[in-house]
Structures are given as C-alpha cells and as structure tokens.
MDTraj code that builds the backbone (N, CA, C; nanometers):
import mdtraj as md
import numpy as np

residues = "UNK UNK UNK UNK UNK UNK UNK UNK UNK UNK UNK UNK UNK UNK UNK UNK UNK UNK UNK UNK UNK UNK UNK UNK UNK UNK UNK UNK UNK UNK UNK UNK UNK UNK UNK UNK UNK UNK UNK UNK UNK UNK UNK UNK UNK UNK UNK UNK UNK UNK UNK UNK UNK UNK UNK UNK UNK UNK UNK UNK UNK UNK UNK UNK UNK UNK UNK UNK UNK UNK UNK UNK UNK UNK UNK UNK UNK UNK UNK UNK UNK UNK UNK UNK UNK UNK UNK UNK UNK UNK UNK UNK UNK UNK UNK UNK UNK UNK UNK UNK UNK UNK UNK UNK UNK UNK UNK UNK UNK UNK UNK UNK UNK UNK UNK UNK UNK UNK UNK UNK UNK UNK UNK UNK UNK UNK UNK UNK UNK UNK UNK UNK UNK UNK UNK UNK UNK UNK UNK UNK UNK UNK UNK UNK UNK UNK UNK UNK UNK UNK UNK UNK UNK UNK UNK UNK UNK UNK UNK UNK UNK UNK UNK UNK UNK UNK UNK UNK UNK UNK UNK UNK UNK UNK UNK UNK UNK UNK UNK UNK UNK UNK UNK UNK UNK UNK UNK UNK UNK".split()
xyz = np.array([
    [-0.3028, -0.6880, 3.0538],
    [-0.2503, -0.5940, 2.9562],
    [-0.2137, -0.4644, 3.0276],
    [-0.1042, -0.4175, 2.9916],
    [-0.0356, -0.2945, 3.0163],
    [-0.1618, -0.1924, 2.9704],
    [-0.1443, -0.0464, 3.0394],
    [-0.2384, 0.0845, 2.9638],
    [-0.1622, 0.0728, 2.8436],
    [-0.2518, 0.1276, 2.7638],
    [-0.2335, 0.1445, 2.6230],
    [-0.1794, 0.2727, 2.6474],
    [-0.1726, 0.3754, 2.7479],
    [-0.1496, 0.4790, 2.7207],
    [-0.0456, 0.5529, 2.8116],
    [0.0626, 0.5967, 2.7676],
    [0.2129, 0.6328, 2.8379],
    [0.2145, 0.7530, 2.8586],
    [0.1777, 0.8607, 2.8345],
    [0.1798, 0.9880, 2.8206],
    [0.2720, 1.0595, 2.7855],
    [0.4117, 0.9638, 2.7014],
    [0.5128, 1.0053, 2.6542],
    [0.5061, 1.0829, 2.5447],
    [0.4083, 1.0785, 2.4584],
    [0.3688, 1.1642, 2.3476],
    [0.2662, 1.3015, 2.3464],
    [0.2390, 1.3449, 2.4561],
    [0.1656, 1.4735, 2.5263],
    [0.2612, 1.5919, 2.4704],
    [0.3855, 1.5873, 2.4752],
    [0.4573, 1.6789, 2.4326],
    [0.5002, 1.7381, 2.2806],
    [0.4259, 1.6343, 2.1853],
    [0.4451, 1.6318, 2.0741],
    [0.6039, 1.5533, 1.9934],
    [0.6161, 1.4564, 2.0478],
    [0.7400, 1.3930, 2.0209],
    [0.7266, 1.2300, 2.0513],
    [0.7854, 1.1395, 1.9542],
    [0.7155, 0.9817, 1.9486],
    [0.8442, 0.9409, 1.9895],
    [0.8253, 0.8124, 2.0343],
    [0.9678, 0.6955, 1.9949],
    [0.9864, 0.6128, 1.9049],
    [1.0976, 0.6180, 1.8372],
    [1.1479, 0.5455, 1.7281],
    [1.2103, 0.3963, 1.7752],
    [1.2386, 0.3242, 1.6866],
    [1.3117, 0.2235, 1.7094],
    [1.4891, 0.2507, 1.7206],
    [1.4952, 0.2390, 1.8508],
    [1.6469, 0.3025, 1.8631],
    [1.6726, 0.3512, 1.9708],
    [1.5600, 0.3852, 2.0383],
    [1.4922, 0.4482, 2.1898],
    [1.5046, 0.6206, 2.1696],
    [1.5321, 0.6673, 1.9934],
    [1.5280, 0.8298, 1.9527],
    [1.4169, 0.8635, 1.9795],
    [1.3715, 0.9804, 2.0187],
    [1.2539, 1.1067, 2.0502],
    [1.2567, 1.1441, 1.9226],
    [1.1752, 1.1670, 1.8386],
    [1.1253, 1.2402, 1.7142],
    [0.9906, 1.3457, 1.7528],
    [1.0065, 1.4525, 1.6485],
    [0.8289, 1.5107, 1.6586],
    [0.7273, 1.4112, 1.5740],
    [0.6405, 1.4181, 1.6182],
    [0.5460, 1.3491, 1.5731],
    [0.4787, 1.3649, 1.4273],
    [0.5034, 1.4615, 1.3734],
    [0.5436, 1.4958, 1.2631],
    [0.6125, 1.4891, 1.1403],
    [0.7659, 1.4117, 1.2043],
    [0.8433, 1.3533, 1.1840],
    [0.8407, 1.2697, 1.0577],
    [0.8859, 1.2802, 0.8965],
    [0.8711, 1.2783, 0.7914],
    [0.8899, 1.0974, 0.8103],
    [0.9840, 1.0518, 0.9054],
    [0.9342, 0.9087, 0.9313],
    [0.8006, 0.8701, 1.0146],
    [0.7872, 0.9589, 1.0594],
    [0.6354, 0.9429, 1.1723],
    [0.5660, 0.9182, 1.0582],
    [0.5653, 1.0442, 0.9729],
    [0.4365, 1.0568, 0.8613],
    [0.4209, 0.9307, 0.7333],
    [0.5672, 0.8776, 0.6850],
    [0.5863, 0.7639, 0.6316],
    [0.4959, 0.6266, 0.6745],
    [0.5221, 0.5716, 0.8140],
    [0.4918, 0.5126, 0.8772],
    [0.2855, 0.5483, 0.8880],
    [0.2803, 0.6254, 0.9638],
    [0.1209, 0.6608, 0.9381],
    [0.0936, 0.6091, 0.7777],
    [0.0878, 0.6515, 0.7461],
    [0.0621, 0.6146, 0.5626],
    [0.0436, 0.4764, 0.5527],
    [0.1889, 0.4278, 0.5978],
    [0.1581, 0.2740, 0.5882],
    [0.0310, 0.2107, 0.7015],
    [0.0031, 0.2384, 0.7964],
    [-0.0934, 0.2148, 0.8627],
    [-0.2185, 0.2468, 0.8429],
    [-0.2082, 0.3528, 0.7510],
    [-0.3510, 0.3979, 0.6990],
    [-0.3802, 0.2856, 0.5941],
    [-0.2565, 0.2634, 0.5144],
    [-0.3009, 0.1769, 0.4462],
    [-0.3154, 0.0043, 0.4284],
    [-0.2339, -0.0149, 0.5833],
    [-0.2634, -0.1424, 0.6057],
    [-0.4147, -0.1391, 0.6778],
    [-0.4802, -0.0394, 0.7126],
    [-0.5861, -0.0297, 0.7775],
    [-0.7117, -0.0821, 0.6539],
    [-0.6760, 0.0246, 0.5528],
    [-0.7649, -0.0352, 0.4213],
    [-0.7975, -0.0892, 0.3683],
    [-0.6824, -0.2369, 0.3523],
    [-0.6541, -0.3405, 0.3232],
    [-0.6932, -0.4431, 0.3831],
    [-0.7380, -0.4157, 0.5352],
    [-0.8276, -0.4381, 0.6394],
    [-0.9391, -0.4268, 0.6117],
    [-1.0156, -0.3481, 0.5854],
    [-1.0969, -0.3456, 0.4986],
    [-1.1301, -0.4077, 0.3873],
    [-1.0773, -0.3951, 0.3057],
    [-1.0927, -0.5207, 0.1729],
    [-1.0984, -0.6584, 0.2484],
    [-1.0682, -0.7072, 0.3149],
    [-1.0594, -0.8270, 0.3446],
    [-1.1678, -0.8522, 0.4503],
    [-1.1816, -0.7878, 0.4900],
    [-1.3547, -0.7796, 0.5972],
    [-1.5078, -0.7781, 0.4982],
    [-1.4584, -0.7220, 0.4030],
    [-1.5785, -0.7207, 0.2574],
    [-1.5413, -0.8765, 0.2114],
    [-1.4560, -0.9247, 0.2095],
    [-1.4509, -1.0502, 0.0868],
    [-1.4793, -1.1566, 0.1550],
    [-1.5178, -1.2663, 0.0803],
    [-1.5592, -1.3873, 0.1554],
    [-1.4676, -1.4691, 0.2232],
    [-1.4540, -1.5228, 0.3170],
    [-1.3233, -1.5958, 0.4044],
    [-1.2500, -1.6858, 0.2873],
    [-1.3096, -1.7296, 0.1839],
    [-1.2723, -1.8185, 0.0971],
    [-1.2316, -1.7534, -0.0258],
    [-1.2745, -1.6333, -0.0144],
    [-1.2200, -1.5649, -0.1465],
    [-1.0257, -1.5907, -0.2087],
    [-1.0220, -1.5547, -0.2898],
    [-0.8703, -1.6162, -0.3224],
    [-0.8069, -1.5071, -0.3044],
    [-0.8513, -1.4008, -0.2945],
    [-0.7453, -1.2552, -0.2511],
    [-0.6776, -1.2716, -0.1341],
    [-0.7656, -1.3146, -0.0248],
    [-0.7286, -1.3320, 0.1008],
    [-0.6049, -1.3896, 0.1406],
    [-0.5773, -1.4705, 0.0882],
    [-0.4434, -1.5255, 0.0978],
    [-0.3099, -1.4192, 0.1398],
    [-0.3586, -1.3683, -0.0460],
    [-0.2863, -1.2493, -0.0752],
    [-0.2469, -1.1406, 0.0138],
    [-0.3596, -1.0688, 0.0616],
    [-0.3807, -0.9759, 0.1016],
    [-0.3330, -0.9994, 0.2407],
    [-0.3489, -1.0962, 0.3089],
    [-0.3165, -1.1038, 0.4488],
    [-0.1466, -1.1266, 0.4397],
    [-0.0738, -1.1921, 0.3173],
    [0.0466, -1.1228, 0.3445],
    [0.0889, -0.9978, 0.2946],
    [0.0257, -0.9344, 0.2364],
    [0.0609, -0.7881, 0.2297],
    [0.0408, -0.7459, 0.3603],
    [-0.0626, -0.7258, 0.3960],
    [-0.0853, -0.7057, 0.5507],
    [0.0447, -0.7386, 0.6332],
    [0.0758, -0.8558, 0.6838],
    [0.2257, -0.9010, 0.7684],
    [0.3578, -0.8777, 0.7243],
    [0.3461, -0.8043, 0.5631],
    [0.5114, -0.7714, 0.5291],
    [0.4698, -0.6157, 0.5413],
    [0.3584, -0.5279, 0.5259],
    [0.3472, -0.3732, 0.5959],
    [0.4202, -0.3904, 0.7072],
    [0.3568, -0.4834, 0.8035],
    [0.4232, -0.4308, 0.9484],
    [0.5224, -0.4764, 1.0030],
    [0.6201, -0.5497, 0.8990],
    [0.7792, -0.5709, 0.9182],
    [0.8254, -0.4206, 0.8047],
    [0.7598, -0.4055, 0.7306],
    [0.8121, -0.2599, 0.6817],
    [0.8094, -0.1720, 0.7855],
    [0.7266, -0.1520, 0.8277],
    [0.6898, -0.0187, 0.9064],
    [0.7788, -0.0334, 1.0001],
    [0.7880, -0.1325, 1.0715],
    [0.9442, -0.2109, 1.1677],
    [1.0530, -0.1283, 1.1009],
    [1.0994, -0.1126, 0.9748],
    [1.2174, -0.0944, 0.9028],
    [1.1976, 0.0266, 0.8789],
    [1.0963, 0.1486, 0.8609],
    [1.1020, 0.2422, 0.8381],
    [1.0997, 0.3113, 0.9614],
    [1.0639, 0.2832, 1.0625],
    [1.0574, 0.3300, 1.1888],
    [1.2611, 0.2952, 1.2774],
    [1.3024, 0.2448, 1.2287],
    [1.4377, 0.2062, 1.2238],
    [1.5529, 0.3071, 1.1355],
    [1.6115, 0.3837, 1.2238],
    [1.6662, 0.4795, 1.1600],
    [1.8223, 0.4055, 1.0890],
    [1.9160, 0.4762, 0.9850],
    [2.0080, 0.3611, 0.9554],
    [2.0892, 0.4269, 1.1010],
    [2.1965, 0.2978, 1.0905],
    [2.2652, 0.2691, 1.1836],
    [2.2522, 0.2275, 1.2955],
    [2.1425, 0.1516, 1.3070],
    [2.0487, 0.0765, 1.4348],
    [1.9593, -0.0492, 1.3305],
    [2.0162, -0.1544, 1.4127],
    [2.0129, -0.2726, 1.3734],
    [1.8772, -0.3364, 1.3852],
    [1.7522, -0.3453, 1.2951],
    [1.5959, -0.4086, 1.2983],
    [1.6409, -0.5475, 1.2615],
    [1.6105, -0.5986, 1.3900],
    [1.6094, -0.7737, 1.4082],
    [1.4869, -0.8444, 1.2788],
    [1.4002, -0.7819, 1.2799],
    [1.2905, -0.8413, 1.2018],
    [1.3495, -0.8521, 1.0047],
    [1.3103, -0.9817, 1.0009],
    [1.3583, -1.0084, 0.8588],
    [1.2521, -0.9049, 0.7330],
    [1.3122, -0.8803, 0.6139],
    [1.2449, -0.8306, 0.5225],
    [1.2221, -0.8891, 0.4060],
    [1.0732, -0.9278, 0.3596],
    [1.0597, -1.0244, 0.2735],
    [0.9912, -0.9553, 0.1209],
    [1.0050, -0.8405, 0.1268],
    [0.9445, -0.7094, 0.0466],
    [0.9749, -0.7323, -0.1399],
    [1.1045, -0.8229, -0.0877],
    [1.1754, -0.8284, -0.2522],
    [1.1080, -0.9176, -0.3146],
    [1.0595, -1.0796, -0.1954],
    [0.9814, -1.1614, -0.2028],
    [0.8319, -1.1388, -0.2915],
    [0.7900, -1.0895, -0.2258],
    [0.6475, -1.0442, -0.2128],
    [0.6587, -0.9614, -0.2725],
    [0.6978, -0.8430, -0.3258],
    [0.6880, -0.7765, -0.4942],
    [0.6891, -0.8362, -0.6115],
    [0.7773, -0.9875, -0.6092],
    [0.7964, -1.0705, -0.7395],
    [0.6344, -1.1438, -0.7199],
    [0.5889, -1.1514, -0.6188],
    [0.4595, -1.2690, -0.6184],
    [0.3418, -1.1400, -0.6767],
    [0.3604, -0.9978, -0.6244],
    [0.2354, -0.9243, -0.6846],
    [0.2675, -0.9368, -0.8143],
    [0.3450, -0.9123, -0.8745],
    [0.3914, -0.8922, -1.0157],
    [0.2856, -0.9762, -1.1040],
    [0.3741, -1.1577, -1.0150],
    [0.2847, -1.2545, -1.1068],
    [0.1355, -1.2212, -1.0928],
    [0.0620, -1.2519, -0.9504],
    [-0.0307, -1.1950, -0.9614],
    [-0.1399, -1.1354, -1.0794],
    [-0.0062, -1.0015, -1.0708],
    [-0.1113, -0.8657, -1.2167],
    [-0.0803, -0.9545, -1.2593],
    [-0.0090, -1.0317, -1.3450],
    [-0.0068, -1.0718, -1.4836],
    [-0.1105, -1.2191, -1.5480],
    [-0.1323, -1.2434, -1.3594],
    [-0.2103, -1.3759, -1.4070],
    [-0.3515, -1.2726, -1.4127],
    [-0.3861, -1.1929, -1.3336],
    [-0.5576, -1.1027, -1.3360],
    [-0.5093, -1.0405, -1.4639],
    [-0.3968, -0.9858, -1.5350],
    [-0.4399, -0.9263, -1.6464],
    [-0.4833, -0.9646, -1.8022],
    [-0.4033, -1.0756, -1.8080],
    [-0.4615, -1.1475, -1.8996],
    [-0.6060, -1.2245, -1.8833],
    [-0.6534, -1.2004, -1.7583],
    [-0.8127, -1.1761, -1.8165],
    [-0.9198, -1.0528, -1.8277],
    [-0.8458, -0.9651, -1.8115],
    [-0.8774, -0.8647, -1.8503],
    [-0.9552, -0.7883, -2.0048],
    [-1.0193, -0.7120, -1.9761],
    [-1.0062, -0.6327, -2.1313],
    [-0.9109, -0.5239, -2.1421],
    [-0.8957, -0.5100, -2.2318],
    [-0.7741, -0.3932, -2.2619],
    [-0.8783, -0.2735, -2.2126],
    [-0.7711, -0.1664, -2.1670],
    [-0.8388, -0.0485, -2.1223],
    [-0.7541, 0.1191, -2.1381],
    [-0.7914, 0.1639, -2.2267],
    [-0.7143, 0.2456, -2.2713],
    [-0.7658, 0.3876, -2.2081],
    [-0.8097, 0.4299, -2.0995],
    [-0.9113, 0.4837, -2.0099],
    [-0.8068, 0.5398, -1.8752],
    [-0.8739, 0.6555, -1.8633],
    [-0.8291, 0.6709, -1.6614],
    [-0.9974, 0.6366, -1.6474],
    [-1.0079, 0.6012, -1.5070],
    [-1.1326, 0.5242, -1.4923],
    [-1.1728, 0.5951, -1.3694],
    [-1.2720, 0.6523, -1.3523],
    [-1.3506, 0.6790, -1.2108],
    [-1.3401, 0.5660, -1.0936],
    [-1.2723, 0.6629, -0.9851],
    [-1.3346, 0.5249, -0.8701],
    [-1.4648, 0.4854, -0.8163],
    [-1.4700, 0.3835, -0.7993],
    [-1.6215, 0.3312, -0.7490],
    [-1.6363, 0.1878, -0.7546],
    [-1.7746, 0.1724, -0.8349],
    [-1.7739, 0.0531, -0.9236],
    [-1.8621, -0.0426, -0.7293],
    [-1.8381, -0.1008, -0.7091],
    [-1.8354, -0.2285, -0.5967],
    [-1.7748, -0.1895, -0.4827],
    [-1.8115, -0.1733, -0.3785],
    [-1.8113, -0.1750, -0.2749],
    [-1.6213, -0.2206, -0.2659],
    [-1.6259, -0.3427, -0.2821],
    [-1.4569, -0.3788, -0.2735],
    [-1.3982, -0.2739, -0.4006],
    [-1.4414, -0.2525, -0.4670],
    [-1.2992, -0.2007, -0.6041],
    [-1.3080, -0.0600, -0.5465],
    [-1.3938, 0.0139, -0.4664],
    [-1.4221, 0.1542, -0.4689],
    [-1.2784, 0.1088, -0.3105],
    [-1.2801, 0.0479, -0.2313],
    [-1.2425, 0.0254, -0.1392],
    [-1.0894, -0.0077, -0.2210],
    [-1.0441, -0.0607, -0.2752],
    [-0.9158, -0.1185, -0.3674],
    [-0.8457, 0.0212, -0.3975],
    [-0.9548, 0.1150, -0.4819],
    [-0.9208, 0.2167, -0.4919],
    [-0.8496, 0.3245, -0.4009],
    [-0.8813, 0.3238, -0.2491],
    [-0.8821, 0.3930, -0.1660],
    [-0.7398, 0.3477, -0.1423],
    [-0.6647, 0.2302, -0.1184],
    [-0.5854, 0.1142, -0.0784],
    [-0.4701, 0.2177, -0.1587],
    [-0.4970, 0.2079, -0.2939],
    [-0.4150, 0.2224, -0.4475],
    [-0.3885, 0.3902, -0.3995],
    [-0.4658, 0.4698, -0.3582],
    [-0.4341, 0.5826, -0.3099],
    [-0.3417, 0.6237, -0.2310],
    [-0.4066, 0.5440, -0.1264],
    [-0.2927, 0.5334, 0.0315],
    [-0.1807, 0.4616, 0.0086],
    [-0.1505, 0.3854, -0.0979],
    [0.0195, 0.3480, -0.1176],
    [0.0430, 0.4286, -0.2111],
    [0.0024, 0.5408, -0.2813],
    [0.0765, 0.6562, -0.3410],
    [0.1218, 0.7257, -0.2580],
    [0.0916, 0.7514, -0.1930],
    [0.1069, 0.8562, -0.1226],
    [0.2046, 0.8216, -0.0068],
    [0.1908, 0.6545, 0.0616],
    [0.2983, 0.6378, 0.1218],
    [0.4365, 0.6205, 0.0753],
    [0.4122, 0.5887, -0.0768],
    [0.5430, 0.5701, -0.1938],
    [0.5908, 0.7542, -0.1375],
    [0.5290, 0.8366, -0.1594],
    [0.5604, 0.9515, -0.1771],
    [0.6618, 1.0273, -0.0425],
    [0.6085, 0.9488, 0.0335],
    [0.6479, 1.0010, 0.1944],
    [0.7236, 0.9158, 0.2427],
    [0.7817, 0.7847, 0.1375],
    [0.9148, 0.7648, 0.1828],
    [0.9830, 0.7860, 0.1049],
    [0.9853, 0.8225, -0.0431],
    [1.0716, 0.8951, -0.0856],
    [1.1339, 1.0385, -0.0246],
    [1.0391, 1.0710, 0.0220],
    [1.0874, 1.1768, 0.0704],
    [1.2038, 1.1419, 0.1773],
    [1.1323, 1.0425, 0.2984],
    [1.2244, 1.0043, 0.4105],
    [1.3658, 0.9773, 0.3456],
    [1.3468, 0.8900, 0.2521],
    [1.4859, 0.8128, 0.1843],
    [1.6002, 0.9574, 0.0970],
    [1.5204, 1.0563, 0.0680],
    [1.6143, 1.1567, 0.0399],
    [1.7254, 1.2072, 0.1930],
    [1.6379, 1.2191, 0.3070],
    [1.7118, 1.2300, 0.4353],
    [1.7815, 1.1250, 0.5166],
    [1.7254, 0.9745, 0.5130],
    [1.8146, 0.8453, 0.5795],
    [1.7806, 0.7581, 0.4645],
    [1.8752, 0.7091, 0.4062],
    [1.8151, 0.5689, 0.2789],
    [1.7007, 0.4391, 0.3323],
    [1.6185, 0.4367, 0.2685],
    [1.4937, 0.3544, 0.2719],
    [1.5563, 0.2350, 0.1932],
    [1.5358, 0.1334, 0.2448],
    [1.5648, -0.0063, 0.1663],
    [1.4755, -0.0035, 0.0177],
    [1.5571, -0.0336, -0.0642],
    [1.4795, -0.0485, -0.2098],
    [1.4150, -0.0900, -0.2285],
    [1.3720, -0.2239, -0.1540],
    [1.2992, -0.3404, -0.1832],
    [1.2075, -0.2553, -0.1305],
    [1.1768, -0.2023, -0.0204],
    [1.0813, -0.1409, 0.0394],
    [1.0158, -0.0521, -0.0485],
    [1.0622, 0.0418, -0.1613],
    [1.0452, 0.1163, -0.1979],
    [0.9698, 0.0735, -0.3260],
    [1.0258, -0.0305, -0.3917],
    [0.9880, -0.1642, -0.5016],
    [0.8395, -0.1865, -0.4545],
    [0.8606, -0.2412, -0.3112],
    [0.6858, -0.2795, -0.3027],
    [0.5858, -0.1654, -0.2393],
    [0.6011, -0.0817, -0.1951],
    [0.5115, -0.0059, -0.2077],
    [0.4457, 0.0232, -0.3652],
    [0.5762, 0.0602, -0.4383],
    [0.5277, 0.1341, -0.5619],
    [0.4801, -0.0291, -0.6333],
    [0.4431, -0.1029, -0.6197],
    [0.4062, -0.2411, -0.6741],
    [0.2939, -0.2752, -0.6236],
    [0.2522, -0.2140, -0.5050],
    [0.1371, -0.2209, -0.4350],
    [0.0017, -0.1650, -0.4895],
    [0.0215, -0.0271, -0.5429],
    [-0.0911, 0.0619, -0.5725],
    [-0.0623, 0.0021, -0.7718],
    [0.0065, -0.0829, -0.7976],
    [-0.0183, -0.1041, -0.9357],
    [-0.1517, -0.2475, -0.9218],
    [-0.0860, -0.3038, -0.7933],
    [-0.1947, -0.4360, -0.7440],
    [-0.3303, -0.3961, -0.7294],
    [-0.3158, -0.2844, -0.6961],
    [-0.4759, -0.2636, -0.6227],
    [-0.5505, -0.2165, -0.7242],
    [-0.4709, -0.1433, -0.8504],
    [-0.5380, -0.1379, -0.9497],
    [-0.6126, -0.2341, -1.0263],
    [-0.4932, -0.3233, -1.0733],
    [-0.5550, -0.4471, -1.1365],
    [-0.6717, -0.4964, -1.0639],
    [-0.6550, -0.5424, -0.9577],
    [-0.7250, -0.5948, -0.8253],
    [-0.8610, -0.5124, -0.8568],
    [-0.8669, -0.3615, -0.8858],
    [-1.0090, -0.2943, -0.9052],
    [-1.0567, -0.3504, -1.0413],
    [-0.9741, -0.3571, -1.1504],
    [-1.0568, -0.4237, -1.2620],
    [-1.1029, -0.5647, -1.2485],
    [-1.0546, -0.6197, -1.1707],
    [-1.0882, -0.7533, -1.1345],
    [-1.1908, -0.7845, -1.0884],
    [-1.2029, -0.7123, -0.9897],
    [-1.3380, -0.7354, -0.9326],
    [-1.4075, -0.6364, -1.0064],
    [-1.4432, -0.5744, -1.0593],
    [-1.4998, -0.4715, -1.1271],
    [-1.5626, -0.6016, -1.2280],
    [-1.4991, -0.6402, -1.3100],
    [-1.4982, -0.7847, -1.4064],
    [-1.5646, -0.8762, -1.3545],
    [-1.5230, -0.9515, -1.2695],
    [-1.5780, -1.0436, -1.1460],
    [-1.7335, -1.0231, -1.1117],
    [-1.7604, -0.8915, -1.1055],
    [-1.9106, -0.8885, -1.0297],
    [-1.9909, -0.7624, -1.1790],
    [-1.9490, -0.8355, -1.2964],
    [-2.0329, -0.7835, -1.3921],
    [-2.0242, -0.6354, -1.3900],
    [-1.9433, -0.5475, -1.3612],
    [-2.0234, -0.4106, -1.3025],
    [-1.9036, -0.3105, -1.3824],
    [-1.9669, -0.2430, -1.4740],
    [-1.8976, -0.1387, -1.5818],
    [-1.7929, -0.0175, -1.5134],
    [-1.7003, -0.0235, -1.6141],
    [-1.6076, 0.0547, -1.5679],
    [-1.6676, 0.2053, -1.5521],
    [-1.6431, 0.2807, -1.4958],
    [-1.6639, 0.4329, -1.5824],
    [-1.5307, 0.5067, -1.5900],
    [-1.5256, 0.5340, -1.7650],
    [-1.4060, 0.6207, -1.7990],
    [-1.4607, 0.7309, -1.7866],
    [-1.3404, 0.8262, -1.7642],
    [-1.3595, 0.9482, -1.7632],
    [-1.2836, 1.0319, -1.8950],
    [-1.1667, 0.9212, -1.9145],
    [-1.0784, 0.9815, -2.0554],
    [-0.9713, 0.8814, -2.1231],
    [-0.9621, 0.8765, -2.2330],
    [-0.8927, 0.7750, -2.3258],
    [-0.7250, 0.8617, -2.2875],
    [-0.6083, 0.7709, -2.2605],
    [-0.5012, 0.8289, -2.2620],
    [-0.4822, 0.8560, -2.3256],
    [-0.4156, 0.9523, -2.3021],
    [-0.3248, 1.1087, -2.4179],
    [-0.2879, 1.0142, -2.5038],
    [-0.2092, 0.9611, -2.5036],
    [-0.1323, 0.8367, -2.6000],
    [-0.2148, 0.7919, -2.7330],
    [-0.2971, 0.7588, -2.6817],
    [-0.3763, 0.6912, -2.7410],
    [-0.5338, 0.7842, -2.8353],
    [-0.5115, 0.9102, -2.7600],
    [-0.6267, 0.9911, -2.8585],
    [-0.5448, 1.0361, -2.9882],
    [-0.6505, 1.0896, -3.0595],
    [-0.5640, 1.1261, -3.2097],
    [-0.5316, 1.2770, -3.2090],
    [-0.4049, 1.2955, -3.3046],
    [-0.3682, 1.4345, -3.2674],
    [-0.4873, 1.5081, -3.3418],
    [-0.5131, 1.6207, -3.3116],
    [-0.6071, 1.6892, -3.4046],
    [-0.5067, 1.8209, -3.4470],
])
top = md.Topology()
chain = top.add_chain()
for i, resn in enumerate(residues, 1):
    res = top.add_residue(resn, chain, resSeq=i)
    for name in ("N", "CA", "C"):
        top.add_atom(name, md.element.get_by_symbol(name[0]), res)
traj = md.Trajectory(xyz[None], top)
C-alpha cells in the first residue's frame, strides 16, 4: 500500500475529480464530508444489528450508492464521472420500504425525542446527518447543478431513517417519547 498521506492538502486546498485544487472548505468539500459523516453512521447502524437482521441488506446498499454519489458530487459539471448512478433506483426501493414499515406502525401525531434503543437513537443521528447533507448540496447545486436523483435520495434518506426509528423503536417494545402533538393536529384555542 501506497502512504496514505501526500501532503498535498497542508496548504489548505483538496483535489477534486477533474485533477481541480479547491479549498478545503469548499461548499463541495463540505457536501461531500456530510455524506461521509453520514455514510459513517450508517456504519454504525449496521455494526449494532445482527448479520441477519433484514435492514442490512438495505443499508449496505445505501452505503455503496453514498459512495458513487459522493463520486458525482465531487465531479464538477463538465467533467465526465465514469461511475454509474443508481440513486433514482434506490429512492423508489426506500419509498417501498417506508410504506411496507409503515403500515405497521401506529399512527403518530407527535415530534418525538431522540433516543429510545441504542440503534433508533443511532437512526436518529443518520436522519440528522442527511439533513444537513440535503442542505449542503442544495446549496452546492445553487452554484454547479447537483443531479436530481441525487438530491431525491438524500432527501428520501432522512425520511427512511425516520420510519426505520419507529421501527425499531416498535420492534424492541420500547416507548416513544413525545415531546409535542403537531400544530395541525392540536385544537385552536
């Protein structure tokens, strides 16, 4: 194995896909981080669950379509990413997914405290870190356009990890805690 370490980034400036110098800072740098933070998490969830658990499946391709995203966001336009994108794919499969965990669900008319289980408090964290990477490529995509699909599954991601927290929340007996009934849904006074 090569050093892991080049000393090309001492100066405060990364390489992109394209052979561009960026600061490290770099609203695609910061995009990209996000997604790694949160494929890191997701890493996590799956180190908690049992090898046989049925998430796993799941989760390990979320895991391998992050890092053909991150391929594509690290890819400025007008420079050609060889790696295929299967994002449009794999947003229609979370979808089904929620819909197969939600109909066993209870209805929940609640914002809910995080916690709960070790995995849902961890789900939670997941559901965080793809807000926030939703957030920081919108931003990128206001300055170079972000593929939609890309943009589709992020924001499809942190709706997964939700469900995914009531699920197991459900799954291992263990009570929600609300903190407040949606606006919607309280009565006017």
């Amino acid at each position: 194995m090569k050093r892991v370490y080049t000393k090309t980034g001492d100066k405060g400036t990364t390489g992109i896909h394209g052979g561009a110098r960026v600061p490290k800072d770099d609203i695609r740098i910061e995009a990209n981080g996000c997604l790694d933070e949160l494929n890191a998490v997701i890493g996590i969830v799956r180190s908690m669950l049992a090898a046989e658990d049925g998430w796993q499946e799941l989760l390990h391709a979320v895991q391998r379509e992050l890092m053909v995203v991150m391929s594509h966001v690290a890819t400025p336009s007008g420079v050609v990413n060889p790696n295929p994108l299967s994002a449009a794919e794999l947003t229609l499969r979370c979808e089904q997914e929620m819909d197969a965990m939600t109909v066993l669900l209870t209805d929940n008319g609640y914002f809910l405290l995080p916690g709960g289980t070790p995995i849902s408090a961890q789900l939670q964290f997941a559901r965080t870190v793809a807000r926030r990477a939703e957030r920081r490529l919108w931003t990128l995509h206001r300055q170079d356009p972000v593929n939609e699909d890309i943009l589709r599954f992020i924001n499809r991601l942190s709706d997964l990890f939700f469900v995914m927290v009531r699920m197991e929340m459900q799954r291992q007996d263990w009570p929600e805690e609300k903190w407040q009934e949606f606006a919607y849904k309280r009565k006017r006074q």
